[in-house]
N, C-alpha and C positions, 0 to 999 in steps of 0.2 A: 200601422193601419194601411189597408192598400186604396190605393188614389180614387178606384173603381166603387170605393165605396162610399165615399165621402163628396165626389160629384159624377154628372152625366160626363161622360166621352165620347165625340162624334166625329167623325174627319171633317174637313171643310167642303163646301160646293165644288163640284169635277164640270170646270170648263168643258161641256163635248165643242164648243165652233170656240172661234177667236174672238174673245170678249173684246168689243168695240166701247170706246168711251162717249160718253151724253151726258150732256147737263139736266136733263130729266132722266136720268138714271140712278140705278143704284149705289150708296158708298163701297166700296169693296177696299176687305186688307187681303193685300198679298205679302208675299214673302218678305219684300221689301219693302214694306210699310213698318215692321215689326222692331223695334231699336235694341239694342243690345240691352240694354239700361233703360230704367223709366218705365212710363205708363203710354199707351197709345191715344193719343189724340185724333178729334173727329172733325178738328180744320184745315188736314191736311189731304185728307184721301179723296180720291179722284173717285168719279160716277160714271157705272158703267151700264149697257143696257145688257139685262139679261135675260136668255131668250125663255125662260120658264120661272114657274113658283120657286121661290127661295127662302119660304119663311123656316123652315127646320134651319137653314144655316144659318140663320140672322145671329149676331151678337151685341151686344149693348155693355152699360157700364157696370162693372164688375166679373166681367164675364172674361175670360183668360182664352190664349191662342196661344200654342205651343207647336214650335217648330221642330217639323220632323225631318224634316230633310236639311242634309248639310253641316259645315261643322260646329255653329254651335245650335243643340236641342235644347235650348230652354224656353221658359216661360212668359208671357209678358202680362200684364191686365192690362183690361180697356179703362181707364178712365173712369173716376166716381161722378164726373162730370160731364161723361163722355156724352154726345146730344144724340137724337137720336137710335136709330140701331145699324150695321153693316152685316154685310157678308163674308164670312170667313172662308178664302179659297183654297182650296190645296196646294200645295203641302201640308197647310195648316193644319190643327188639328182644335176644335173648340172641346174647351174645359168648362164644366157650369158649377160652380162651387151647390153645395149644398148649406144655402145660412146657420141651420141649425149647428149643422158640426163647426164651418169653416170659413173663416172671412178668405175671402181675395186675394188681400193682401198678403196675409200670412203664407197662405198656398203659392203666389208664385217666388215667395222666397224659398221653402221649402224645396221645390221643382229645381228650384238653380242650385241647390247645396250641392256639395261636393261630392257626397254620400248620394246621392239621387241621381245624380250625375254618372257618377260609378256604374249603378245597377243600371241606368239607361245604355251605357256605353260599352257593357256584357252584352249586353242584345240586342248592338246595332247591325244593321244589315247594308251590303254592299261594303265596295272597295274604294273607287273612285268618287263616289257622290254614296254617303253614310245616310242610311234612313233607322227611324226607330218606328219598328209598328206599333200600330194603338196596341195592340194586346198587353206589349211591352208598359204601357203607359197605365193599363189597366191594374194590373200589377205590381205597380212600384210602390216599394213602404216607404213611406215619411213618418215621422214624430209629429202625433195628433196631441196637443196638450187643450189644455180648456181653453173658450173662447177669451177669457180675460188675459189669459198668460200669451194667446196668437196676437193679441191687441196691442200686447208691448216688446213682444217680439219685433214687431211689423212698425212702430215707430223709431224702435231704435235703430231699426236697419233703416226707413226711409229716412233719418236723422245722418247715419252716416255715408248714406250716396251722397246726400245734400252738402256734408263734409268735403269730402271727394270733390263735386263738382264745382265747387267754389276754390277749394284749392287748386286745381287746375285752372281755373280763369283768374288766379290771379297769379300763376310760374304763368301760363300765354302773357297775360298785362306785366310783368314784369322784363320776361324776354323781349318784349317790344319796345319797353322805353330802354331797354340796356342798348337794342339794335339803332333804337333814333340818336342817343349819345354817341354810342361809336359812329355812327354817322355823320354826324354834325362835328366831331372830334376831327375825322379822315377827310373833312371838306374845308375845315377851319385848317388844318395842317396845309394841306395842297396850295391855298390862298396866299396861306403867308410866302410858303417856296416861290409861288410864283410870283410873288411881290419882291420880295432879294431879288429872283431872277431879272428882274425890269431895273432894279436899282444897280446892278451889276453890270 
């Protein structure tokens, strides 16, 4: 099924002046707001004033930003939590699933496959800094299955980052108390030598 037709695709808001930040401003995601991994959250993004209407860019929760410029093009969702709504700026590009066909979650797994990835990565443009245009995006086939099959799709994949991520935090927790031993090891050594040394 092509991507085009299962949600809306928009670019994000085109900065014309230098977005200046305010605490009575807008949330805005930019490029590097966006995390490799995970869903975007809406306690960390800074508020910017912006100098015009912005409600076509606006995004909220459920609502996907996919990176077009740079080297990785994928996917991320906002939050089923996420509070309010932000502004998606470019590079970005906002995804709006269509419920009927397509959860969220499912679609930005989908977006990140391998196979999706592929077809994005025939029709990237540029050398030094890789862009994928929307049309490319418009375009792209995914594997549509029924909403109950995208539902356990999309838990067992959010089951095994969650995998992943606690593995990792605890090789980090592990390598840390192996470096406090060898430390305390290399400090208990050095004491004793210099206790011979004084008794000598």
């Amino acid at each position: 099924m092509r991507l085009g037709k299962i949600c809306t695709i928009q670019t994000g808001y085109t900065a014309r002046t230098r977005l200046e930040s305010g605490d009575e401003g807008i949330p805005v995601i930019q490029l590097k707001d966006v995390p490799t991994e995970g869903v975007i959250q809406s306690d960390h993004l800074i508020r910017m004033n912006l100098p015009e209407t912005t409600d076509r860019y606006q995004v909220g929760a459920g609502d996907l930003v996919f990176r077009s410029r740079g080297e990785r093009t994928t996917a991320c969702m906002l939050s089923m939590d996420f509070e309010g709504f932000a502004v998606a700026v470019l590079p970005l590009v906002i995804i709006r699933p269509k419920p009927e066909l397509v959860i969220p979650e499912y679609l930005t797994w989908a977006i990140n496959q391998p196979d999706a990835q592929r077809q994005l990565e025939a029709d990237a443009q540029g050398t030094n800094l890789r862009m994928i245009p929307r049309a490319s995006l418009d375009r792209l086939k995914i594997d549509l299955p029924d909403l109950q099959t995208q539902k356990g799709i999309a838990k067992i994949d959010g089951l095994a980052r969650r995998e992943k991520a606690l593995s990792i935090k605890l090789a980090q927790a592990r390598a840390g108390l192996l470096a406090r031993v060898l430390h305390d090891k290399a400090k208990q050594t050095c004491s004793i030598s210099a206790n011979k040394g004084h008794r000598a």
